[in-house]
Every structure is written in structure tokens, then in C-alpha cells.
C-alpha positions as CSV (number, residue, x, y, z in Angstrom):
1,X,228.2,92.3,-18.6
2,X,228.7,88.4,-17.4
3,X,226.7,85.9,-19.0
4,X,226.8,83.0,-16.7
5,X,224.9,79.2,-17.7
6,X,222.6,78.2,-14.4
7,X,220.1,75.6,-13.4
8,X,216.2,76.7,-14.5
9,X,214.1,77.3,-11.3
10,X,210.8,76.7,-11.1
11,X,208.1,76.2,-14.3
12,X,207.9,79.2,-17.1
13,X,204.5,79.5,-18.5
14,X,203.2,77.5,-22.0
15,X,203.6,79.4,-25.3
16,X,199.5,79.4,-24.8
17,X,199.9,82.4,-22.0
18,X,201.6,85.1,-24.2
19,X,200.0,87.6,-26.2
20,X,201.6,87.5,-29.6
21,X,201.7,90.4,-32.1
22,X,200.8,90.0,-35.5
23,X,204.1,91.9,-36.6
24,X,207.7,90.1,-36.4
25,X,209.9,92.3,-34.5
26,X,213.9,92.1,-36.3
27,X,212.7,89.2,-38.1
28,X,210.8,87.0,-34.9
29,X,207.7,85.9,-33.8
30,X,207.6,88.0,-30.4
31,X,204.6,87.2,-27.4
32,X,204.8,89.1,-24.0
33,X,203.4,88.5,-20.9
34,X,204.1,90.5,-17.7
35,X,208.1,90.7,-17.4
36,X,208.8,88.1,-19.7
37,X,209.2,87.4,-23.9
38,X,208.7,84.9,-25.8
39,X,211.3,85.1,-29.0
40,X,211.4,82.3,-31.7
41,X,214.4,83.8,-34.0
42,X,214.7,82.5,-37.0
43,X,218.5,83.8,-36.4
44,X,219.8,87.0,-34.4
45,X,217.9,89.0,-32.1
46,X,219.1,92.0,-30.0
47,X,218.3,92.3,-26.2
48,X,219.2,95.4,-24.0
49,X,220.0,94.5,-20.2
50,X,218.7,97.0,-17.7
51,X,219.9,94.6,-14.7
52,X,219.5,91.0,-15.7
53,X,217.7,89.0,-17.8
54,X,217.3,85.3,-17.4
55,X,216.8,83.6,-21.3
56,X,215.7,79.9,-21.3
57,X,216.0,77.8,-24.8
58,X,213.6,76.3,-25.4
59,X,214.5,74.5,-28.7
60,X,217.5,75.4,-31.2
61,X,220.8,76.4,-30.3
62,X,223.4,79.4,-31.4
63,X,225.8,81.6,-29.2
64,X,225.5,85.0,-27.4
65,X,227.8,87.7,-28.7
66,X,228.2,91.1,-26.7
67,X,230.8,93.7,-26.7
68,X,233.4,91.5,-24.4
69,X,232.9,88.0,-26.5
70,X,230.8,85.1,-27.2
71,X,229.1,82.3,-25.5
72,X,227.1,79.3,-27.3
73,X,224.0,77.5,-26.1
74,X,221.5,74.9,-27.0
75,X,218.1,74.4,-26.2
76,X,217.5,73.2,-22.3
77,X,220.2,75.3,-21.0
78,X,219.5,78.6,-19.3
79,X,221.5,81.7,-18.6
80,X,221.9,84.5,-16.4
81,X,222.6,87.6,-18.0
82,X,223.9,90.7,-15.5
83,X,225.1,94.0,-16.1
84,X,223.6,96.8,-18.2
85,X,224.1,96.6,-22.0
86,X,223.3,95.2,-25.4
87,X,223.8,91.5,-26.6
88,X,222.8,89.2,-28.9
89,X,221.2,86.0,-29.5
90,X,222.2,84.6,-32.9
91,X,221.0,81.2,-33.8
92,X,217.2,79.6,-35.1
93,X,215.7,79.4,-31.9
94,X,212.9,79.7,-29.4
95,X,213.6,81.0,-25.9
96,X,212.1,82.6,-22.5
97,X,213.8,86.1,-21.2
98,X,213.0,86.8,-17.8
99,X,213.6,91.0,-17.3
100,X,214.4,92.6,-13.7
């Protein structure tokens, strides 16, 4: 797995275009909306990796953790996450993950 910091291209949809469930899932407020999630973690949440993920902040900031290390981030950045595999995003925040 490689966890790599990149530039953000194009616009991600509002907060407004996400269906939200009334249940937290480990802990966070979780909306969905075609291939994409809207997390705000109050402090860790687990992804799995298929392919790659793409996870915007959108406010907040905290490090990744995964078998091979950790990475921090703060809201504005985005990443590029490739390889199959778990990892995690530990830190009060909100983000975007874009799944392939």
C-alpha cells in the first residue's frame, strides 16, 4: 500500500448531495453517494482499499496509520491511496474518499 499527498482535481460534491444514515458507523456520521463517502470522525475510522481511494480533508487534521507506517494530514490536503489493504484515518475530522 503507498499513500502518496496529490493536488485535488476537479470540484467534489456539497455535504447537501449525500444520503446520510441515521446510525454512526465506528463512531462517525457516514453519507454516501455513488462511489464516494462522506466521513466526519470524531477520531479513527477504518477504510479497506480494493484499488485506490482518493480521501480529501475537508476540515481537521490527524495521520494515516497502516501496516507499513504513518502519514499525517490536515484539512485541504488530499491523498492518493493504492494498493489493496486496510488503513486508518485517526484524527477529528471530516473528509471525501473517492473508491475505484
Amino acid at each position: 500500500m503507498n499513500i502518496t499527498r496529490i493536488v485535488q482535481a476537479g470540484e467534489l460534491p456539497a455535504a447537501e448531495e449525500f444520503e446520510f444514515s441515521d446510525k454512526t458507523v465506528q463512531g462517525a456520521k457516514l453519507g454516501k453517494r455513488e462511489n464516494m463517502l462522506y466521513v466526519v470522525s470524531p477520531r479513527r475510522f477504518k477504510l479497506f482499499a480494493d484499488k485506490a481511494d482518493t480521501l480529501t480533508f475537508l476540515a481537521g487534521s490527524g495521520h494515516f496509520k497502516w501496516a507499513r507506517g504513518e502519514k499525517d494530514f490536515a484539512a485541504g490536503e488530499t491523498f492518493r491511496i493504492e494498493g489493496e489493504g486496510e488503513y486508518e484515518v485517526n484524527g477529528n475530522c471530516t473528509f471525501i474518499a473517492v473508491r475505484e
